[in-house]
N, C-alpha and C positions, 0 to 999 in steps of 0.2 A: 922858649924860656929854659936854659939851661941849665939858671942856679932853683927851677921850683921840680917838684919832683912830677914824673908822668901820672903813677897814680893816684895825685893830690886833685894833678888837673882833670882826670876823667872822673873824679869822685864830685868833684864839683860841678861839672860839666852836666853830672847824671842828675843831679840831687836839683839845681836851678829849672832845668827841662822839665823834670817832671813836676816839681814847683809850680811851674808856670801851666804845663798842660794840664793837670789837676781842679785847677784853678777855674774854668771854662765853664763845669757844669754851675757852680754858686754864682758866674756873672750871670751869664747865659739864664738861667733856673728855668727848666722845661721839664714837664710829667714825662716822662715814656718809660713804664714798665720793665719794657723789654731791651731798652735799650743800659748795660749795666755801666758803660760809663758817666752817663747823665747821674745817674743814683748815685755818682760821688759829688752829691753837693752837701752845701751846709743847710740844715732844718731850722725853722725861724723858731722860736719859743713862744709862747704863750702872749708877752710882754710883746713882743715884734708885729705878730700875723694875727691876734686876737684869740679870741677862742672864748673857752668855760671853764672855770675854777671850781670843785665841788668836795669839802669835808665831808667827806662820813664816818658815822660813829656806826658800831656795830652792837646789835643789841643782846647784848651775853646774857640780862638777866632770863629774856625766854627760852636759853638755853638750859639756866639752871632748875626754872621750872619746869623741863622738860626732863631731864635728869631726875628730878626728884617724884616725876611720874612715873619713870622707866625703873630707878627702885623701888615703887609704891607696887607697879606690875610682878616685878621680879620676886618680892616675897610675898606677894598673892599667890604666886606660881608656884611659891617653895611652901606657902601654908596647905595649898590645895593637894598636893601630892606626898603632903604630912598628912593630912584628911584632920585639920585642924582649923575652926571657921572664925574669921577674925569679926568680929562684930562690928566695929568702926577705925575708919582712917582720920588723921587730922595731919593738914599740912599748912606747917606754918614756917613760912620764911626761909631759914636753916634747918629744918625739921621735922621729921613725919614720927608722929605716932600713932603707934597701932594697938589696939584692943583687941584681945582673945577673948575665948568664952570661961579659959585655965592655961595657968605657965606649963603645960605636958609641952615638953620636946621644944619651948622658947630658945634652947639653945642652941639645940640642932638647926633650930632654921637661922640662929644668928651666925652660926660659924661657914652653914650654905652661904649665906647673904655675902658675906667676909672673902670668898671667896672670888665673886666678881667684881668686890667694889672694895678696895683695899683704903682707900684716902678717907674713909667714913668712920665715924663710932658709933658702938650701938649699945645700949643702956637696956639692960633687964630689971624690971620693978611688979613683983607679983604677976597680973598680967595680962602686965603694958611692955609692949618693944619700942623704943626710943631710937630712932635714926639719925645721928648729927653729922652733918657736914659742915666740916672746917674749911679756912682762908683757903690754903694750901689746895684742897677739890677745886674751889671755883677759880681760885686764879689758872687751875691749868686747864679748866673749860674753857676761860674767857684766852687765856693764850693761843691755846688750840684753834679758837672763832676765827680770831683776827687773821695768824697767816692763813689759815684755809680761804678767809674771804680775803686776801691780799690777792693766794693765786685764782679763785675765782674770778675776781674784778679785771685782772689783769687777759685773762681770757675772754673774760667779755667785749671787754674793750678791742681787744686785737680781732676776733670777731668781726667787729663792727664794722672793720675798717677804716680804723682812726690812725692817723701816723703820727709818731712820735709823742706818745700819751706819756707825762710825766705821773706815776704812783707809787707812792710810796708811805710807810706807815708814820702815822705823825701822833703822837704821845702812846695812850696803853690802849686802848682802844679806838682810834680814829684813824681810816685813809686819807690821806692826801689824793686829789686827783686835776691835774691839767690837761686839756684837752685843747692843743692847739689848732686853731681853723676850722672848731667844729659849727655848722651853720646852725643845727637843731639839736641843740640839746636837751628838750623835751626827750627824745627819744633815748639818749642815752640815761636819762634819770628812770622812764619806763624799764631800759635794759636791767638796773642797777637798785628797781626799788622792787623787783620781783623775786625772791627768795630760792623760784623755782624749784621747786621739793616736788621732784612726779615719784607716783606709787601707782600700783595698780591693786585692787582689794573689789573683792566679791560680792554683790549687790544680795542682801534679803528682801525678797518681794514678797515674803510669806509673811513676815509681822507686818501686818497695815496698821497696829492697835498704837501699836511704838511712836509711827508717826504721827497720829492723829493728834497723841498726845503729847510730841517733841518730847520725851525720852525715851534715850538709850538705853536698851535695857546691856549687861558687862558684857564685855569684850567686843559691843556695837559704838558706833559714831553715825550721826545723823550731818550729809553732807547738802550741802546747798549747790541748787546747779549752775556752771559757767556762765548762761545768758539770763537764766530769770532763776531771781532768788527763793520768789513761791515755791518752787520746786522742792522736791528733798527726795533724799536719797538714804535710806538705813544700809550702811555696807560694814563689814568686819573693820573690825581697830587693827588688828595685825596687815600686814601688808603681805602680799602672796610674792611680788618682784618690787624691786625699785630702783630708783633712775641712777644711782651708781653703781647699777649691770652696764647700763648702755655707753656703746664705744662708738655712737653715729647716729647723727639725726641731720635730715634733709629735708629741705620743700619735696611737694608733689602735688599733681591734680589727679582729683578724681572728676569727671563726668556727671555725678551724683551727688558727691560732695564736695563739689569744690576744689578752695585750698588746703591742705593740710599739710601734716608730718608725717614723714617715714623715720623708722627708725631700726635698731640693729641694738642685738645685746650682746655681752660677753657669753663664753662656756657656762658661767656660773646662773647668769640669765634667763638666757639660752632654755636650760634644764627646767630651770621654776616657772616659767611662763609656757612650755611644754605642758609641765603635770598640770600647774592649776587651770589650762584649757581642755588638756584632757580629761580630768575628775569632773569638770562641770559644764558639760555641754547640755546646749537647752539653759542656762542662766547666764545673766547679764554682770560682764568685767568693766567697773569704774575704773578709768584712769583721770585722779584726784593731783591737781596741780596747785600748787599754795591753797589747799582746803576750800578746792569747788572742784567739782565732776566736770570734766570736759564735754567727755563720749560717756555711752555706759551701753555698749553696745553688747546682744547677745551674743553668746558663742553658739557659732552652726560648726563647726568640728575643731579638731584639736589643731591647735599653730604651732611645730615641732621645730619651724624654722628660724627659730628666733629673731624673727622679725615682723613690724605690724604697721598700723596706720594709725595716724591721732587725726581725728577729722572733729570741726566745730565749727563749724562757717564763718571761718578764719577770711579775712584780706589775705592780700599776695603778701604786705608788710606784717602783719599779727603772726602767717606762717613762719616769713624768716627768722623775725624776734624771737619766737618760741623753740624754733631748731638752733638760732646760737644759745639759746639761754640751757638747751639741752644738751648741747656739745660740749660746754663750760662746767656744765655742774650747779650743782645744788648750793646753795647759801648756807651755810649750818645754821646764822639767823639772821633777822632783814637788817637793812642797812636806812638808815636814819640819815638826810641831807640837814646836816648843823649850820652848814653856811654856803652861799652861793655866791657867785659873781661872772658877770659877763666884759670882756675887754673886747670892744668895737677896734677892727681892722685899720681904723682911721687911725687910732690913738698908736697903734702898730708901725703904722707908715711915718707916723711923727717922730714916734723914737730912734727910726730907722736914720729918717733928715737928720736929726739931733745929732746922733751918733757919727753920721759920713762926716758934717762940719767939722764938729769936734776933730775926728782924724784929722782931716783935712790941714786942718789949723793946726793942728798939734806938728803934724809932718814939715808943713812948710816952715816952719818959726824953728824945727831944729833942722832940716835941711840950710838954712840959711845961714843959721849960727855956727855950725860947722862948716861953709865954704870959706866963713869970714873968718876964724879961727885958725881952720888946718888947709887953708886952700884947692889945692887938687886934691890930696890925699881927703881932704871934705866930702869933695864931688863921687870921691870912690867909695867911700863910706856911708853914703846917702843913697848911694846902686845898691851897696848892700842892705842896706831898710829895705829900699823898695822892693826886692828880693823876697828879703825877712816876710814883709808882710803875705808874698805870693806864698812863701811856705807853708805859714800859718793859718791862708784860708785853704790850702791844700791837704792838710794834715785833719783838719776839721772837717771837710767835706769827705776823706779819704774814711775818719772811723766813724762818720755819720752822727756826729757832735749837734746837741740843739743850743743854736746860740740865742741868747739873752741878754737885754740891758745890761748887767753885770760884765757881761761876757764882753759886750763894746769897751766896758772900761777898761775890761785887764789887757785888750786889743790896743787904746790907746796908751794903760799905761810901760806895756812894752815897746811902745815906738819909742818912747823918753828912754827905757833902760834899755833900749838895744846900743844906742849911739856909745852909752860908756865904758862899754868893754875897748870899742875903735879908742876912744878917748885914753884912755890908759895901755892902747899900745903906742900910740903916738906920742905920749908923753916917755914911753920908755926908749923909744925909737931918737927923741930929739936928746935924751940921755946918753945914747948909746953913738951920737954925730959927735957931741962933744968928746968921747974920746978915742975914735977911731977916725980914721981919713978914709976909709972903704966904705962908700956905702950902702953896698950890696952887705955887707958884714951887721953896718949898724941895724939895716931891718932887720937881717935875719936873727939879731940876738934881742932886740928891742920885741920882736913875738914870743919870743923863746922865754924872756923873763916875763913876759907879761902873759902868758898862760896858767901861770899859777896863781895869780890872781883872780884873774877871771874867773877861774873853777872854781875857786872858794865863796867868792861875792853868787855865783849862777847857781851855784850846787845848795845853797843855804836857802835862797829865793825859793828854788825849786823843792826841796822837802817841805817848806809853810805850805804851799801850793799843792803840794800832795797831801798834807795832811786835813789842808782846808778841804780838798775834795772827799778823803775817805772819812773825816766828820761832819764836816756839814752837811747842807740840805737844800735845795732847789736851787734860789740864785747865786748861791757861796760855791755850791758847785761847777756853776755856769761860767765865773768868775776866776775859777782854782785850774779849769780847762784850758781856757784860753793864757793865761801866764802862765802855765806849765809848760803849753807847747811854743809861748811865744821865748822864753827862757830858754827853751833847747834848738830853737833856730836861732837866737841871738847868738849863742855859742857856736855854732854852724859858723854865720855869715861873719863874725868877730874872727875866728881863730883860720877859717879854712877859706871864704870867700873874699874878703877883705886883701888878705895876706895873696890869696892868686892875681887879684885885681892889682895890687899895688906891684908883683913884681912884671904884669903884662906892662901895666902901664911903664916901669921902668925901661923894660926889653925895647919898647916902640919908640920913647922920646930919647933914647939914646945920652940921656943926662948924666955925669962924670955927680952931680953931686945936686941934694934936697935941699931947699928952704921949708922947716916948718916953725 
C-alpha cells in the first residue's frame, strides 16, 4: 500500500493484535494467580456475579463521649498536680462541669486545659469551670472517624481476601460497601462489626473489695472476661501499650493453647511492653480487646523483645479474624449495618443473557444497515466495530475495570456511536468523488476533512464521560468507564483502522473508481 504510510500500518497492526490477545483472559475467565496474563481480565460487578451490599454508619457520638472523658481526665490531672480537689463532675451533652472546693488557681488550670484542647470554651463562674464544646470539635472528630474507618474497612476487607470490593464514603457519615461474589457474608459483617481496640493494662488482684462490690474505685475499670461474663477483672484505666504500636500479627499454634496470635510491636512498643513486664513480674498483663480480657496471663520475666502471644481457645477461623482485624487497626468507633442486601449469582447470570442479546442485536441491525447503506466500505467499517469492541474489552481487562449493568450499556451504546464517525467520513468521501476524478485523492481528503469533526463530536462525549466518572458514584461510574474507553477506540478504528482497511481493500481489488 503505497498511498498509506508504513507507520500507520504497523501502528495498527500493533494496537488490533494486542486488542485481540488481550481479550482471551475475559473470554477464557480462569483463576491462576501466578499466571499474570490471565489477571488481565475484566471483574464482574456486584450486579453481574452477586455478592453483598452493606451501608455503614459510623458511630461518632461514642467518640465524642469519649473525648469528653479524656477532658474530664486531663483536668483531673491538671487539678491534682495544682493539689486542688474538685468535688463533683457533670457531664452533659456538649458539656462538662466541674466543681472545686474555691476558684484558687481556676485559671491556671483553664489556660493548662487550653493548651491541649484548643477547639473548646471554658467558662469560669466562682467555683465552677464550664467546659463547652462547639459544632466545629465535633464535626472534626466525626471527620476524623469516617476516613480513618474508610481506611480501616478497606484493609479489612483486602485482608479478607475479597476481589474487587467496591467502598467508598456515601453521605457525612456512612460507608458504602460491595462485595462482589462473596459467599459468606456473615463473616465479613463479624470482620466489620468489631471495633478491635487491643490494649494491654495491669491486672489488681489486691482490691477483691472493689469487685465484690462492682466498683471501680479512680483511675480503675472493672473488665468482663472473653469467654464467661461472670468473670471480672479490676485492671488500670490507663493502658501500659496499645494496638497502634503493633506492625504484625499472625496465627500460630501452641501445644497448650491451641490456636492463637503472635504478634510484633514497633520501637515505640517495643519499649513500653519491655518496662511494663519488667516493673511487674509475678503480676498478671490484661490484654483487653473491645472491653473483655482475652488472656490475662502472669508475667514470669520481663519480654524485651517486643513480641508476644494472644492465646484464648480461639478456632483456626477466630485466630485468623483476630490477626486481620489486628493487622488493619483499630476502629476509632463501631460501625452500625443501616442496610443490607444480597444479589444471588442467578439474577447475575440473567443480566449477563440480557446484556450479550442486547449487543448482539444492537451489532447485527447496525452491521446490516451499514452494508445496505455504504456497501463494501459497510463491510470494512463493521471489521472495524468488531475490532472496537476487541479493544474495549482489552483495555478493561488491561486496568482491571469492574464491569456493571451500567457498564453493558455504555458498551452497547458505543456500538451505535462507533459507526458515526465511519458515517461522516463516507459522507465526506462521496463529497470529495463528486469533485475530483482520483480516487485515491477523494478518500484521502474525504478523512482529512472529516477528522475534525470527529474530534469535536468524540472529544465533548469523552469529557461528560469523565466528569460522570470523577463525580459520580458506583454504577455512573461503571457506565462513565466503559464510554470513555469505548469513545477512544471509536476514534482509533474511525480515523486509523477504517482508513488502513479501506485503502488495503482498494490496493487488492485494483478498482479505477467507488460506488457509495
Amino acid at each position: 500500500m503505497k498511498n498509506y504510510p508504513l507507520w500507520k500500518s504497523i501502528l495498527v497492526f500493533l494496537v488490533v493484535s494486542l486488542g485481540i490477545i488481550f481479550t482471551i483472559p475475559s473470554l477464557i475467565y480462569q483463576e491462576d494467580p501466578k499466571n499474570w496474563f490471565l489477571k488481565n481480565k475484566i471483574n464482574l460487578g456486584l450486579d453481574l456475579q452477586g455478592g453483598s451490599y452493606l451501608l455503614l454508619e459510623v458511630d461518632s457520638n461514642i467518640l465524642i463521649d469519649e473525648e469528653l472523658e479524656n477532658i474530664s481526665d486531663s483536668l483531673r490531672q491538671i487539678a491534682r498536680n495544682e493539689k486542688i480537689s474538685v468535688t463533683n463532675i457533670q457531664i452533659n451533652l456538649d458539656k462538662i462541669i466541674f466543681r472545686f472546693r474555691d476558684n484558687a488557681s481556676l485559671e491556671k488550670i483553664r489556660n493548662e486545659l487550653l493548651k491541649n484542647y484548643r477547639d473548646i470554651k471554658i467558662v469560669i463562674s466562682n467555683n465552677l469551670l464550664t467546659v463547652h464544646i462547639n459544632e466545629k470539635f465535633k464535626k472534626s472528630i466525626q471527620e476524623s472517624a469516617i476516613k480513618q474507618s474508610l481506611e480501616i474497612v478497606r484493609k479489612r476487607i483486602d485482608e479478607s481476601g475479597t476481589k474487587e470490593p467496591l467502598i467508598q464514603r456515601s453521605g457525612k457519615n456512612r460507608i458504602l460497601l460491595q462485595l462482589p461474589g462473596v459467599k459468606d457474608p456473615e463473616r465479613i459483617k463479624d470482620l466489620l462489626g468489631k471495633t478491635a481496640k487491643l490494649t494491654f493494662h495491669m491486672v489488681d488482684d489486691e482490691d477483691t473489695i472493689s469487685l465484690k462490690v462492682n466498683r471501680a474505685p479512680f483511675g480503675k475499670i472493672i473488665v468482663s472476661d472473653y469467654l464467661d461474663k461472670e468473670i471480672k477483672y479490676l485492671v488500670e484505666k490507663k493502658s501500659r501499650v496499645g494496638g497502634e504500636n503493633l506492625v504484625d500479627a499472625k496465627t500460630s499454634f501452641d501445644p497448650t493453647d491451641g490456636h492463637a496470635v503472635s504478634f510484633r510491636f514497633d520501637t515505640t512498643g517495643a519499649q513500653k511492653f519491655g518496662k511494663a513486664t519488667s516493673d511487674n513480674v509475678g503480676k498478671r498483663f490484661a490484654v483487653i480487646l473491645d472491653d473483655v480480657v482475652i488472656t490475662a496471663p502472669v508475667i514470669r520475666s520481663a519480654i524485651t523483645g517486643g513480641s508476644g502471644v494472644i492465646s484464648g481457645n480461639f478456632t483456626s477461623q477466630e485466630a485468623a479474624d483476630l490477626a486481620v482485624l489486628l493487622r488493619a487497626g483499630a476502629l476509632p468507633a463501631p460501625l452500625n449495618i443501616i442496610e443490607e442486601r444480597s444479589v444471588g449469582p442467578g439474577l447475575g447470570s440473567d443480566s449477563i443473557s440480557a446484556g450479550k442479546i442486547a449487543s448482539i442485536i444492537g451489532m447485527t441491525l447496525v452491521c446490516i444497515f451499514m452494508i445496505l447503506i455504504y456497501g463494501i466500505f459497510g463491510l470494512l467499517a463493521n471489521i472495524a466495530l468488531i475490532v472496537n469492541l476487541f479493544i474495549i474489552v482489552s483495555l478493561l481487562g488491561a486496568i482491571g475495570a469492574t464491569l456493571t449493568l451500567p457498564g453493558i450499556a455504555g458498551i452497547v451504546l458505543t456500538i451505535g456511536m462507533a459507526v458515526d464517525a465511519n458515517v461522516l467520513i463516507f459522507e465526506r468521501i462521496k463529497e470529495e468523488l463528486t469533485k475530483n476524478s482520483k480516487t485515491i485523492i477523494a478518500i484521502k481528503d474525504g478523512f482529512a476533512k472529516a477528522i475534525s469533526t470527529i474530534l469535536d463530536a468524540n472529544i465533548t462525549t469523552l469529557i461528560a464521560a469523565l466528569l460522570l466518572f470523577v463525580f459520580g458514584s458506583g454504577p455512573i461510574k461503571g457506565f462513565s468507564i466503559t464510554l470513555s474507553l469505548g469513545v477512544i477506540a471509536s476514534m482509533f478504528t474511525a480515523m486509523m483502522l477504517t482508513n488502513f482497511l479501506i485503502h488495503l481493500w482498494f490496493s487488492f481489488s485494483k478498482k479505477k473508481k467507488i460506488h457509495l
